[in-house]
py3Dmol code that shows the C-alpha trace and the ligand (Angstrom):
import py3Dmol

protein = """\
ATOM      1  CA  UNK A   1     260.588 287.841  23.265  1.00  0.00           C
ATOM      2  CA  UNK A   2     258.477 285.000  24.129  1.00  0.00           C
ATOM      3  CA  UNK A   3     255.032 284.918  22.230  1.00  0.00           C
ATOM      4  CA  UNK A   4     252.016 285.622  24.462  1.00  0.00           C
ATOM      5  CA  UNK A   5     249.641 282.663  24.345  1.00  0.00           C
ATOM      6  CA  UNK A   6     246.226 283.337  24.847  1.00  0.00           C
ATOM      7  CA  UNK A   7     243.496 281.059  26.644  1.00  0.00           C
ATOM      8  CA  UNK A   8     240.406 281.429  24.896  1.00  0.00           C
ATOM      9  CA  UNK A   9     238.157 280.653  27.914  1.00  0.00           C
ATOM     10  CA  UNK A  10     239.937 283.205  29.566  1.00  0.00           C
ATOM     11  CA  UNK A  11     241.041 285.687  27.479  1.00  0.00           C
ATOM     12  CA  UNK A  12     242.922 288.876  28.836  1.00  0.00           C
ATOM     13  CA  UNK A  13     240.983 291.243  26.166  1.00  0.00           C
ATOM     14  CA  UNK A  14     243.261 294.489  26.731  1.00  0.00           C
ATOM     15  CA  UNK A  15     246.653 292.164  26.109  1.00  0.00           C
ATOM     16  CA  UNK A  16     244.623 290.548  23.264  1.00  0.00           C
ATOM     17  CA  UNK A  17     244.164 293.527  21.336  1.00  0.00           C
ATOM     18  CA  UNK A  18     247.043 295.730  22.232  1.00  0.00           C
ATOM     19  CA  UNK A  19     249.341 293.296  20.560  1.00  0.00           C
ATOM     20  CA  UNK A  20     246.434 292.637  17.768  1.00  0.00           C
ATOM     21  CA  UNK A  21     246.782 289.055  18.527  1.00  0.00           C
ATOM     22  CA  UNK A  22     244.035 286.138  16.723  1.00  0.00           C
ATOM     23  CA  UNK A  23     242.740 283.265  17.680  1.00  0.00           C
ATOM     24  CA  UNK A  24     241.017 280.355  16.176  1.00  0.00           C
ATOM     25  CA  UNK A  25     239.783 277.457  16.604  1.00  0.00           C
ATOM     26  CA  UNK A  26     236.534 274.482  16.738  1.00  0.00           C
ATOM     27  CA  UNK A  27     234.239 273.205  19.018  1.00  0.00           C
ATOM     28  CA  UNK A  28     231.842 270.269  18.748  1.00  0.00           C
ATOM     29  CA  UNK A  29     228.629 271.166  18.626  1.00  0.00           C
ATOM     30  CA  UNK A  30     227.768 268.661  22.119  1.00  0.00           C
ATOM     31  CA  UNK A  31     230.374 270.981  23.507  1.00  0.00           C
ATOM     32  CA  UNK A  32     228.067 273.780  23.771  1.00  0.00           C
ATOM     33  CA  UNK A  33     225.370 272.621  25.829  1.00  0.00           C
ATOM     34  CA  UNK A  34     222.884 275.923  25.793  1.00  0.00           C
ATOM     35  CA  UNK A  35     223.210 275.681  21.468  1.00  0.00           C
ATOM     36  CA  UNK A  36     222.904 271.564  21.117  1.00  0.00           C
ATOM     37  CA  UNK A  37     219.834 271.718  23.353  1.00  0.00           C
ATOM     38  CA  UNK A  38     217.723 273.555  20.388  1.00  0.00           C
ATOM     39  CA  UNK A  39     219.125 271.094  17.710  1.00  0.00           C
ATOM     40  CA  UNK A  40     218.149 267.772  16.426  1.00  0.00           C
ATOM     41  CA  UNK A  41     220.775 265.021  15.111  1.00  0.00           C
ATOM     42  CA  UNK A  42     220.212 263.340  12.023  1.00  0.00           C
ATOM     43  CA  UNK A  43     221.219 259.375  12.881  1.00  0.00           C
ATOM     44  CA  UNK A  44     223.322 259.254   9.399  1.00  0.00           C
ATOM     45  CA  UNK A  45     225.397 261.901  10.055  1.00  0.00           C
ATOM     46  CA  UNK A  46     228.204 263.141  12.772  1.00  0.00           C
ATOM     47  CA  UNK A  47     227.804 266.867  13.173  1.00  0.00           C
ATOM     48  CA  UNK A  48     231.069 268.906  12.161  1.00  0.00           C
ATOM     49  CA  UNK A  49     231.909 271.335  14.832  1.00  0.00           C
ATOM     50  CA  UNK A  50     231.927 274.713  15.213  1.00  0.00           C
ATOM     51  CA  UNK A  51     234.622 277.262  13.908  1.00  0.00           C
ATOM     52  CA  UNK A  52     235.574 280.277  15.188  1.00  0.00           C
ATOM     53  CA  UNK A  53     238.027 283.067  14.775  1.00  0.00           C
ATOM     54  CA  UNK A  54     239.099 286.117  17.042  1.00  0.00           C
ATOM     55  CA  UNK A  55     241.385 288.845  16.058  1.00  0.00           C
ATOM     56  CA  UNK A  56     242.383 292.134  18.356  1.00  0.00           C
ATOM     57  CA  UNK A  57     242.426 295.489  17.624  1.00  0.00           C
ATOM     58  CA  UNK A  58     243.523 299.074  19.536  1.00  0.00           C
ATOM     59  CA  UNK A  59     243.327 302.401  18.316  1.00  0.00           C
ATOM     60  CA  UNK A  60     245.011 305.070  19.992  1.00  0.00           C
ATOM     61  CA  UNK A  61     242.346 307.550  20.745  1.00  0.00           C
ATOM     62  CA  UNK A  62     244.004 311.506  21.296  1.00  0.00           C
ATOM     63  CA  UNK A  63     243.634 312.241  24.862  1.00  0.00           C
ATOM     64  CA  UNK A  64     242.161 308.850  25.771  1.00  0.00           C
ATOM     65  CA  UNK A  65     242.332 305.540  26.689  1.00  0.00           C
ATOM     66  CA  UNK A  66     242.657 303.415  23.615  1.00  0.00           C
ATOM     67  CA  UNK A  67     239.364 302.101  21.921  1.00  0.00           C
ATOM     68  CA  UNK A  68     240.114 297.789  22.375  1.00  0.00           C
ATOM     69  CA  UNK A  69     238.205 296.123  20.074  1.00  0.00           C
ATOM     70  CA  UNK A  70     237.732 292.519  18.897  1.00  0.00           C
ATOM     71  CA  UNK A  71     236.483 290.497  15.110  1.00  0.00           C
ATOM     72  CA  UNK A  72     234.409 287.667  16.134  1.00  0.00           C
ATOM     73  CA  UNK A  73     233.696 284.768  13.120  1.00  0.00           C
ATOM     74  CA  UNK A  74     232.245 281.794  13.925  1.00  0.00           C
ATOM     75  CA  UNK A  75     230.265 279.273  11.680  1.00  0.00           C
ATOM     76  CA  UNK A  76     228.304 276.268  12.122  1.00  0.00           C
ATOM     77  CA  UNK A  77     226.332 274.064  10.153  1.00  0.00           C
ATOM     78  CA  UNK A  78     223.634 272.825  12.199  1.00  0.00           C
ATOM     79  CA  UNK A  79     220.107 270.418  11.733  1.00  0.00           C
ATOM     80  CA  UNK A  80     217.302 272.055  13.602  1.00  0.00           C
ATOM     81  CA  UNK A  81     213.157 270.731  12.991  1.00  0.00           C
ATOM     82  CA  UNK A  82     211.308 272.469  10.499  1.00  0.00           C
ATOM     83  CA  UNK A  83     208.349 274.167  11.939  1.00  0.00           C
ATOM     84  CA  UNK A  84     206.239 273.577   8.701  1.00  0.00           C
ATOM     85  CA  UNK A  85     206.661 270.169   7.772  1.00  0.00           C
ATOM     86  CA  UNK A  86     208.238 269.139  11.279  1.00  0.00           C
ATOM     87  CA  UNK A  87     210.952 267.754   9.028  1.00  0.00           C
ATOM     88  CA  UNK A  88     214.791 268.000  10.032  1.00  0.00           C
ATOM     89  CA  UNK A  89     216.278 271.165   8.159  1.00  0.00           C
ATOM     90  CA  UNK A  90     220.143 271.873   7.722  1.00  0.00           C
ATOM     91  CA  UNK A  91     221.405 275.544   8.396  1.00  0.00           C
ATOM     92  CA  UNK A  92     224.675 277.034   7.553  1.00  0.00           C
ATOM     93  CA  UNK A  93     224.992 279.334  10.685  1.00  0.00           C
ATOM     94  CA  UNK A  94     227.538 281.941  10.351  1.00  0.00           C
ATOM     95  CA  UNK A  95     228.474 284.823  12.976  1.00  0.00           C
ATOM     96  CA  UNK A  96     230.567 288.473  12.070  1.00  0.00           C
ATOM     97  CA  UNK A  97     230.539 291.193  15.063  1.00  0.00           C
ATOM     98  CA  UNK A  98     232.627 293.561  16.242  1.00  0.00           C
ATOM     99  CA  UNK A  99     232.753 293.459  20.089  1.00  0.00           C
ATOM    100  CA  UNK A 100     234.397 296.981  21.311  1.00  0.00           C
ATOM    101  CA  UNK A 101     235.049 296.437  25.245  1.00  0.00           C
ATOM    102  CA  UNK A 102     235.212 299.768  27.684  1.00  0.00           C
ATOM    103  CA  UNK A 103     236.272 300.026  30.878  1.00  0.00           C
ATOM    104  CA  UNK A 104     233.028 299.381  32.924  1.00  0.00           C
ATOM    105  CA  UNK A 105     229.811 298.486  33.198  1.00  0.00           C
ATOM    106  CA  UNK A 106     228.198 301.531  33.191  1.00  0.00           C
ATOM    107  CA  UNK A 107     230.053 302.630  30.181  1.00  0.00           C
ATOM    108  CA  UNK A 108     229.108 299.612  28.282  1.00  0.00           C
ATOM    109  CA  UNK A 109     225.485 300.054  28.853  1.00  0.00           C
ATOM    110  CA  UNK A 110     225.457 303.819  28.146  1.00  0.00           C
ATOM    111  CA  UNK A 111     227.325 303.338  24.693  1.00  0.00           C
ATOM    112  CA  UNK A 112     225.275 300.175  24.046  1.00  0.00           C
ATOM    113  CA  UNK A 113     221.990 301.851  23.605  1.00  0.00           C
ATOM    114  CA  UNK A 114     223.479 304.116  21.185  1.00  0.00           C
ATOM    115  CA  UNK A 115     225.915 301.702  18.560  1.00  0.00           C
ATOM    116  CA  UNK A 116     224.272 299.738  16.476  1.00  0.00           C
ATOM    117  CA  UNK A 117     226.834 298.358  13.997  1.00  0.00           C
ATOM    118  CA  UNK A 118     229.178 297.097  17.281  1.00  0.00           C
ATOM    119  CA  UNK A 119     228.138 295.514  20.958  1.00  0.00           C
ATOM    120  CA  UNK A 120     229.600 296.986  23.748  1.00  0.00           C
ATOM    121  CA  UNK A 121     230.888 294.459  26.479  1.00  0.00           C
ATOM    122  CA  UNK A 122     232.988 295.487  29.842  1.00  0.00           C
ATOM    123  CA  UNK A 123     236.720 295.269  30.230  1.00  0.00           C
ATOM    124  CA  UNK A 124     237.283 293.399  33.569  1.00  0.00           C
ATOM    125  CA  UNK A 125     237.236 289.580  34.218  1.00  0.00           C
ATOM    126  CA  UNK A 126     238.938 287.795  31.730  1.00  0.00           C
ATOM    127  CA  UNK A 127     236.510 287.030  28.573  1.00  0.00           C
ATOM    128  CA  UNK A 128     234.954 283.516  28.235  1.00  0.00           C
ATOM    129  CA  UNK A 129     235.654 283.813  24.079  1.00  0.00           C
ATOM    130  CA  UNK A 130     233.813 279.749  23.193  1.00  0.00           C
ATOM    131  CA  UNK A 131     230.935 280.811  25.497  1.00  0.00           C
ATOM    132  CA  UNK A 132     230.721 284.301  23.503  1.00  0.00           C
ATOM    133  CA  UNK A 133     231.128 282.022  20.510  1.00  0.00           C
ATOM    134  CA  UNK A 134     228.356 279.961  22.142  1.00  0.00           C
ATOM    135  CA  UNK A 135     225.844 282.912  22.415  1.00  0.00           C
ATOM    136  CA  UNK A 136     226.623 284.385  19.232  1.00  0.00           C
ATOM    137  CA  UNK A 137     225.619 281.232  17.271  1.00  0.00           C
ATOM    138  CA  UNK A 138     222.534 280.609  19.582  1.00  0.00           C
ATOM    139  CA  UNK A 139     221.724 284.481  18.416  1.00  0.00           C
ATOM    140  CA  UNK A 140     222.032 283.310  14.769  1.00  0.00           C
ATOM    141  CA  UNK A 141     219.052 280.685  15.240  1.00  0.00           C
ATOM    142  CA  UNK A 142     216.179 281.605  13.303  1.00  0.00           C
ATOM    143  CA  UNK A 143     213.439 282.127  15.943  1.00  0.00           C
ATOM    144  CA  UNK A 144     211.016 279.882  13.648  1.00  0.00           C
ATOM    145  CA  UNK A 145     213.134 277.570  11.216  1.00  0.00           C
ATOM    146  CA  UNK A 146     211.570 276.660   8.328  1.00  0.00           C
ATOM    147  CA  UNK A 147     212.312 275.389   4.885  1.00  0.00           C
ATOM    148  CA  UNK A 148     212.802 277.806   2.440  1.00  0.00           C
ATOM    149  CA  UNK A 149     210.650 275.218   0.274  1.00  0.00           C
ATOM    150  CA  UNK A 150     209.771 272.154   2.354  1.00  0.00           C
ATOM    151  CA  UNK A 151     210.206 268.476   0.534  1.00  0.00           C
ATOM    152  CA  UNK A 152     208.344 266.734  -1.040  1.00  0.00           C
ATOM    153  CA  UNK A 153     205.456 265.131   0.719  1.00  0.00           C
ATOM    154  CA  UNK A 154     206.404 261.223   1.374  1.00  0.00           C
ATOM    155  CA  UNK A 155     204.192 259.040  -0.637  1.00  0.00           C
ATOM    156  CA  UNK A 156     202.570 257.768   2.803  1.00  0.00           C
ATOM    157  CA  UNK A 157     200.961 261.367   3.191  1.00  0.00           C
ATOM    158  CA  UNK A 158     200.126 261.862  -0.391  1.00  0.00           C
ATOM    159  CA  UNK A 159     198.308 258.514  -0.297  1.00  0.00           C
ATOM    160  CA  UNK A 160     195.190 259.631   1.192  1.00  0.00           C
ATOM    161  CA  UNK A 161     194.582 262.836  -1.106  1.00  0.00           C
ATOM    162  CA  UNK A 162     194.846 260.473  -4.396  1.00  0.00           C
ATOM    163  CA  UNK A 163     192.913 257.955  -2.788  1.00  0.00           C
ATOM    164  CA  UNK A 164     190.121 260.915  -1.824  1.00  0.00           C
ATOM    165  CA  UNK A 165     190.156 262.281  -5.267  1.00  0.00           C
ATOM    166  CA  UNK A 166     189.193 258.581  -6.775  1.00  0.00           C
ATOM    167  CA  UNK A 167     186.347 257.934  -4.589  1.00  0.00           C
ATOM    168  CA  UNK A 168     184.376 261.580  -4.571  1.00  0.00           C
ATOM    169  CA  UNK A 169     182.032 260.979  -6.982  1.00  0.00           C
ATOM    170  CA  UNK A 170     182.564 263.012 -10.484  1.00  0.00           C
ATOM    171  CA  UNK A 171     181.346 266.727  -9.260  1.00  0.00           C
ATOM    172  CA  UNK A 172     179.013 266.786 -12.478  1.00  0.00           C
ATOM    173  CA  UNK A 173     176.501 263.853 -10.859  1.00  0.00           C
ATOM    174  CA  UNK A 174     176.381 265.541  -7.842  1.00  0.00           C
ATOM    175  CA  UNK A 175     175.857 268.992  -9.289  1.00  0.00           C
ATOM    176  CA  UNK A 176     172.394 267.509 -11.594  1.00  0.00           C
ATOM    177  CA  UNK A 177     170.963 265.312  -8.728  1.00  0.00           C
ATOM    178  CA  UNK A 178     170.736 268.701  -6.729  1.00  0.00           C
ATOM    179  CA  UNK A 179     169.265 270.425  -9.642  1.00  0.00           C
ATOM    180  CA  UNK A 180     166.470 268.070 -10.417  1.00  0.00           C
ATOM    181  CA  UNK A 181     165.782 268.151  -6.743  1.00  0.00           C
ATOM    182  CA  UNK A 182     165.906 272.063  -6.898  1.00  0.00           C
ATOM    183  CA  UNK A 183     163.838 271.768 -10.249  1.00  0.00           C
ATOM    184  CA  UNK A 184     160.907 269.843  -8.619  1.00  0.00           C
ATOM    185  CA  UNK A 185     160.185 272.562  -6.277  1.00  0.00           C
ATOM    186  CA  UNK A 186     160.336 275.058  -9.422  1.00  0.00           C
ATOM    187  CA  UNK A 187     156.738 276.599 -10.675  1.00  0.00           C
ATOM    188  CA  UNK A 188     157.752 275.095 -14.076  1.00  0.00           C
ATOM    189  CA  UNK A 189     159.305 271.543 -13.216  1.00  0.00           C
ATOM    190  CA  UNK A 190     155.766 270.419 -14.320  1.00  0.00           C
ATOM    191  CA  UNK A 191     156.459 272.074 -18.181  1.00  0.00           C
ATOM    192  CA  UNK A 192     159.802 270.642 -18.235  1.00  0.00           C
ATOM    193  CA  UNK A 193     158.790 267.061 -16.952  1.00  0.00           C
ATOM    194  CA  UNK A 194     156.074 267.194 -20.082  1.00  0.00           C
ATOM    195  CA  UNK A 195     158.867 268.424 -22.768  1.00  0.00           C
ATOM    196  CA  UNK A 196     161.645 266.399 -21.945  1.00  0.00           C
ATOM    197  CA  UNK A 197     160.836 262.695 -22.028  1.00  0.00           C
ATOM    198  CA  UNK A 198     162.450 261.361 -18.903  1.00  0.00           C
ATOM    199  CA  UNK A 199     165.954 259.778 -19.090  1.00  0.00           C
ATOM    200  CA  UNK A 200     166.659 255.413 -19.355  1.00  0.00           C
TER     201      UNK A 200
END
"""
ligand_1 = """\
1
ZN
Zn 209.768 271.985 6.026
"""
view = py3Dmol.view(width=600, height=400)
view.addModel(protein, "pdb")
view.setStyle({"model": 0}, {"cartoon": {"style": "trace"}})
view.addModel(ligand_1, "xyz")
view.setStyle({"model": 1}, {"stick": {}})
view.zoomTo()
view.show()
């Protein structure tokens, strides 16, 4: 018997997982239009691609239609702009869900609401697996990247803050001219003018 061979942009889920069939495979990231659009490309580097894998399941259910069910893997290593230091950040993106398909609509949305650990999708037209791919990874975007610890500051910004620190006169100085000032208007400045010789 001839293999089956499956097309993952349109993949007959039922046939998929009856004969527990997998699938893998990559995609460059430019491929996936709705994901690149969020992601910056560092000029020094050619981002690798996507990969994904897809394997089929069925389990006979007593009485029932069988429960079809599908693995879905996919990782990507992506560069996105860090929202702290507005620096580019690297993230290892990397997708593991159980899809379980049912036979409608209706049934998908009613058993949605109550699985957690699975999403519920609709047997019927056949399954557009790198756009699923596609959503899954777009899912796996933090909604505010940010380094976990952001570099360094580049010597151009730390510049200033030295060059601040030199010219602020030494906080001592400051903190006696305001006192003598404050002492003047003091009942006893007088005494204190008469004991202490002023300074050279
Ligand atoms: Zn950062």
């Amino acid at each position: 018997m001839k293999p089956v061979v499956f097309n993952p942009r349109r993949l007959e889920m039922a046939a998929f997982a009856k004969v527990q069939a997998e699938l893998h495979g990559s995609v460059p990231l430019v491929d996936m239009l709705r994901l690149a659009e969020g992601l910056v490309s560092p000029a020094d580097e050619v981002p690798a691609p996507a990969h994904w894998q897809a394997s089929g399941s069925q389990r006979q259910v007593l009485g029932g239609v069988p429960e079809v069910r599908m693995r879905l893997q996919a990782q990507a290593r992506v560069w996105l702009t860090c929202q702290r230091c507005l620096g580019p950040m690297d993230l290892e993106l990397s997708v593991d869900r159980v899809f379980r398909f049912v036979r409608n609509e209706d049934e998908a949305a009613q058993l949605d609401e109550t699985t957690d650990d699975e999403d519920v999708l609709a047997l019927g037209r056949p399954l557009d697996l790198l756009s699923l791919v596609e959503d899954e990874l777009i899912m796996a975007l933090p909604i505010v990247p940010r380094h976990e610890t952001c570099p360094a500051p580049l010597a151009a910004l730390a510049a200033p803050q030295t060059t601040a620190d030199v010219d602020t006169p030494p906080p001592c100085d400051q903190h006696s001219a305001e006192s003598e000032e404050a002492g003047a208007r003091h009942p006893f400045a007088v005494l204190k003018n008469l004991k202490i010789p002023p300074r050279s």
